[in-house]
C-alpha positions in Angstrom: 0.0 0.0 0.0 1.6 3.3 -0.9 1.3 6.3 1.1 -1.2 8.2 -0.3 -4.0 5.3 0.4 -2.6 5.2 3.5 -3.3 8.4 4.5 -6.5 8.3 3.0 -7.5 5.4 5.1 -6.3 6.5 8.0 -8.2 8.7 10.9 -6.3 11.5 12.4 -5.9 10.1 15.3 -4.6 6.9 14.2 -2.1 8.5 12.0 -0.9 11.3 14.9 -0.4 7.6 16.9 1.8 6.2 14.1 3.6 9.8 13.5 4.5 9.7 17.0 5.9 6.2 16.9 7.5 7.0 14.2 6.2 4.8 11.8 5.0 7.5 9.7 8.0 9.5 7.9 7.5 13.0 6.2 8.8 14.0 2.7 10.5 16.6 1.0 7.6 18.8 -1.0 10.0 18.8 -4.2 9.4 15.4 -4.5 6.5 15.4 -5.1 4.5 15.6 -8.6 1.6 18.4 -8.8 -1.3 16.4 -8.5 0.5 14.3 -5.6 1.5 17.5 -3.9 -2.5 18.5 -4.6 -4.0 14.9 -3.7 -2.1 15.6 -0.2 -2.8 18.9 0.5 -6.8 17.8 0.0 -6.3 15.1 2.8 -7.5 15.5 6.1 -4.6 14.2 8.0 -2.2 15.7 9.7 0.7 16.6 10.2 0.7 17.1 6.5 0.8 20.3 4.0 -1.5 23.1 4.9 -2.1 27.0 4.1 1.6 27.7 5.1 3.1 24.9 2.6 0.5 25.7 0.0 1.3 30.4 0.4 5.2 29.2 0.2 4.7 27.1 -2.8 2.7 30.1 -4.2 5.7 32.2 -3.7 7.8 29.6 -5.5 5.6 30.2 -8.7 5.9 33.3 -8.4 10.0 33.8 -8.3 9.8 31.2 -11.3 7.2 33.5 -13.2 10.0 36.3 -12.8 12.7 34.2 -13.6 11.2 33.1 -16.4 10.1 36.7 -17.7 13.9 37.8 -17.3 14.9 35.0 -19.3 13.0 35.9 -22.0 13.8 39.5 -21.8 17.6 38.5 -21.6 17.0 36.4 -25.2 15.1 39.3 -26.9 18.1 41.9 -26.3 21.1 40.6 -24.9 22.0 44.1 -24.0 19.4 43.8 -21.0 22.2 41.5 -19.0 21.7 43.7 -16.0 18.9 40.8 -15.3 20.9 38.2 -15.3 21.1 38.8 -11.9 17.6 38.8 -10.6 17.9 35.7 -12.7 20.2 33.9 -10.2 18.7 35.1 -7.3 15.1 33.9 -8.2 16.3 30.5 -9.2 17.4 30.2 -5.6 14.9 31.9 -4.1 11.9 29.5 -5.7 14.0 26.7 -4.0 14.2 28.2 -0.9 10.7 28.7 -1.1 9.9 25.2 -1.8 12.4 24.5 1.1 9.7 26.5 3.2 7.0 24.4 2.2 8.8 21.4 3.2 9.9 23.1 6.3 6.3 24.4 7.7 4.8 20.5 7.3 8.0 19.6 8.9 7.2 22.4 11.7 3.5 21.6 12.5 4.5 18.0 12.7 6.8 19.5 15.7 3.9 21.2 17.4 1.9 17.9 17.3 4.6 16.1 19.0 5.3 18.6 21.3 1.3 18.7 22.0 1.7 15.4 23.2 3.9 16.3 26.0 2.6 19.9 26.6 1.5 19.8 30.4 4.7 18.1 31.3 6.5 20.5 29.2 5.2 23.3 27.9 8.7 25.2 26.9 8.6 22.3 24.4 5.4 23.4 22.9 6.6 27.1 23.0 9.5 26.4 21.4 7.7 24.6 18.1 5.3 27.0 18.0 7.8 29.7 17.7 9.7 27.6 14.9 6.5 27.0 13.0 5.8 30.8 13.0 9.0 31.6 12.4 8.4 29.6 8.9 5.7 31.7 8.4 7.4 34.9 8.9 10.3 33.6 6.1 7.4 33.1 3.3 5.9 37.1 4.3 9.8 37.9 3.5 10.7 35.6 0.6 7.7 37.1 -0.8 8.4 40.6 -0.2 11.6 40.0 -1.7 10.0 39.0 -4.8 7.9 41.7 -5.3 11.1 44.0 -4.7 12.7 42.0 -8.0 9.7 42.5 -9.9 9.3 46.5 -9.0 12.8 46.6 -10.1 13.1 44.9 -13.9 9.6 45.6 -14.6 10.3 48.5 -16.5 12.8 47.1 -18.5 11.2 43.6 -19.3 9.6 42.1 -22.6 6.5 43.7 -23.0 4.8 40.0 -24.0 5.5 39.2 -20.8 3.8 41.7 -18.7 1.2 39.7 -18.0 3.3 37.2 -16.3 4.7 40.2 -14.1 1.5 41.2 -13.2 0.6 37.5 -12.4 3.9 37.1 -10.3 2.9 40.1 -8.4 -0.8 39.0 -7.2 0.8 35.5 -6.3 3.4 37.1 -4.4 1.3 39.5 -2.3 -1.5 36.5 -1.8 1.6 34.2 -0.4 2.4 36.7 1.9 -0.9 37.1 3.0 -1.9 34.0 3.8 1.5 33.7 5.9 0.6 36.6 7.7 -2.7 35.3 8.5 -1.1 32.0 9.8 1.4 34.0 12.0 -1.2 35.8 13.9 -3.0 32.6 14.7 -0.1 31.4 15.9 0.7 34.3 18.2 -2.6 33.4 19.9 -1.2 30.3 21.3 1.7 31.5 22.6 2.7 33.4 25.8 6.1 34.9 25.5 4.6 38.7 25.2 8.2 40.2 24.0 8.3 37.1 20.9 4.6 37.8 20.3 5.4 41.7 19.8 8.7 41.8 18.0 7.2 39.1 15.4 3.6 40.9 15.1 4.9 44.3 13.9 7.5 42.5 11.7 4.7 40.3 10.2 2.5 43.5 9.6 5.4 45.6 8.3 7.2 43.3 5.9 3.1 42.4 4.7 2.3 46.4 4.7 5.8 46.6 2.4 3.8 44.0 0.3 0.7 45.3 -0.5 2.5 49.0 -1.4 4.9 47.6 -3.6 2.2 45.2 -5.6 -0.1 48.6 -6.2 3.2 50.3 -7.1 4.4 47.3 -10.0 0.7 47.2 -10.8 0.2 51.4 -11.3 3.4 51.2 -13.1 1.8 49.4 -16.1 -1.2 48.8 -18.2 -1.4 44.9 -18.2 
């Protein structure tokens, strides 16, 4: 029996008992084809790919979109090798994206093992709560970061390819707000006041920087 029907056979309490044991092993996001990655966020078991996964995997499209569009520009006028750049960067900044996906199923599967044991020790629990926000917080950046590539070649790129700009921007700005969303249910679970603080009015700020810059790449063209 592969994995798939077993996790779609499986109750969530039956599999959090096998997760725990260790029986059950996660995988690497990147492995995975499309529809699997799909067929597994659709399942109801968990620990498993959620929202988090699913915005840094949206963010991965969207450095790919603008490596892509760069590419193309690069080919149509060789002369634009200033991009080559922005090239480079978003090739490693779709896999550390995808890394991120990985990393916030890996989190939450931290949480749930640290659940177990919270009453006995709940520094444990704190402590993967704070890592799986802290995943979070990465995708709000990685996908500011994005945004701050695309406001920067976009007046210089093909103009076929606007449209693909334009699509890299929403995606960007929705990955980063879904993040955002999951950090500050997060921060509802947790008790250290000064982490809760410092991480809320970076999450809002590095989301505010978001939303201006996407109605700044958007204003700057008709697409």
């Amino acid at each position: 029996m592969n994995m798939s029907n077993l996790f779609g056979e499986l109750k969530f309490l039956k599999f959090r008992q096998l997760f725990l044991k260790g029986v059950i092993h996660l995988y690497s996001i990147d492995n995975l084809t499309v529809n699997e990655y799909l067929e597994k966020l659709a399942e109801p078991n968990f620990p498993g790919p959620a929202s988090g996964s699913a915005a840094a995997t949206i963010a991965a499209m969207a450095a790919a979109l603008l490596e892509m569009s760069c590419e193309v520009t690069v080919k149509k006028d060789e002369q634009q090798s200033n991009l080559i750049e922005t090239i480079k960067d978003m090739k490693e900044m779709r896999k550390h994206c995808l890394f991120l996906a990985t990393e916030d199923m890996r989190a939450y599967a931290e949480v749930v093992r640290a659940m177990k044991a919270k009453k006995e020790s709940p520094e444990k629990y704190e402590e993967a709560m704070k890592n799986a926000t802290d995943t979070l917080v990465a995708i709000v950046k990685d996908s500011h970061s994005i945004l701050t590539q695309i406001e920067k070649v976009i007046k210089t790129c093909f103009i076929k390819i606007w449209g693909d700009l334009a699509g890299s921007t929403y995606m960007a700005e929705a990955a980063a707000a879904a993040a955002k969303q999951g950090v500050e249910i997060n921060l509802r679970l947790l008790h250290d006041e000064r982490y809760k603080e410092e991480v809320q009015n970076l999450v809002l700020e590095s989301y505010r920087n978001c939303a201006e810059t996407k109605d700044r790449i958007i204003a700057t063209r008709t697409f």
